[in-house]
N, C-alpha and C positions, 0 to 999 in steps of 0.2 A: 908213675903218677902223672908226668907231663902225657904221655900218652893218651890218659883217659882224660884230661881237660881236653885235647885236640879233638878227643872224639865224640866228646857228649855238646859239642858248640854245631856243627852238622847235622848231626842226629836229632837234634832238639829243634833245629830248623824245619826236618825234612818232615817230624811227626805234626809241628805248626804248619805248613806248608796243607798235609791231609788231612789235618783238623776244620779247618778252615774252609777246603775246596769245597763238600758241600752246600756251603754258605753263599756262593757264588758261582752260579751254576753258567759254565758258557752253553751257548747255542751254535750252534754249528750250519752256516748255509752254504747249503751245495748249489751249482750252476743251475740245476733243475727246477729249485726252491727260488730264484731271484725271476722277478716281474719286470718284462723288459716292455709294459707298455703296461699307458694309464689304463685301459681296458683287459684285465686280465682274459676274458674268454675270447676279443680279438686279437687274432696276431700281428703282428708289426711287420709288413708288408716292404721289403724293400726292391729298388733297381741300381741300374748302374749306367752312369751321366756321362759323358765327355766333358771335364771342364769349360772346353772352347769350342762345341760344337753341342746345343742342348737337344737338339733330335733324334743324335744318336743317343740310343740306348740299350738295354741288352738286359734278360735277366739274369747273366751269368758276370762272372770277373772275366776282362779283359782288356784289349787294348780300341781306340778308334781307330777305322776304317780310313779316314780321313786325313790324322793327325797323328797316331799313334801315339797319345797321350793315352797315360793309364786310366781305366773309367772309373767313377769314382761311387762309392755307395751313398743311397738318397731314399728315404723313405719315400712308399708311393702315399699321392694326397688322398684325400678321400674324396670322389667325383659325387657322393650322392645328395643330393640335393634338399637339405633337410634346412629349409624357412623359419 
């Protein structure tokens, strides 16, 4: 008898647990699914800065020429001229 109170208190859990799950439906976002910029059909354009030197730049990871600080990533601005 103790046995089967031990096991109708899990069990009764696990069938409320499934009852219930379609009531509450998660969503699931993937890397691909998430909008990494207010303009979804532009993309988000980045470079890479010298902390202590802003001239230098590069569109890859690496180090400056200069200083050898690590360069750092910086959205490019947008240059077009819209009044």
């Amino acid at each position: 008898m103790k046995f089967l109170r031990l096991l109708t208190a899990p069990l009764l859990a696990v069938a409320l647990l499934f009852a219930t799950a379609s009531l509450y439906p998660a969503t699931v976002v993937t890397a691909s699914q998430k909008e990494r910029s207010a303009h979804p059909k532009k993309p988000v354009e980045f470079h890479y800065v010298c902390p202590m030197h802003e001239t230098v730049t590069s569109k890859k990871r690496g180090t400056c020429p200069k200083c050898k600080m690590k360069l750092v990533k910086k959205p490019v601005k947008d240059t077009s001229g819209s009044n």
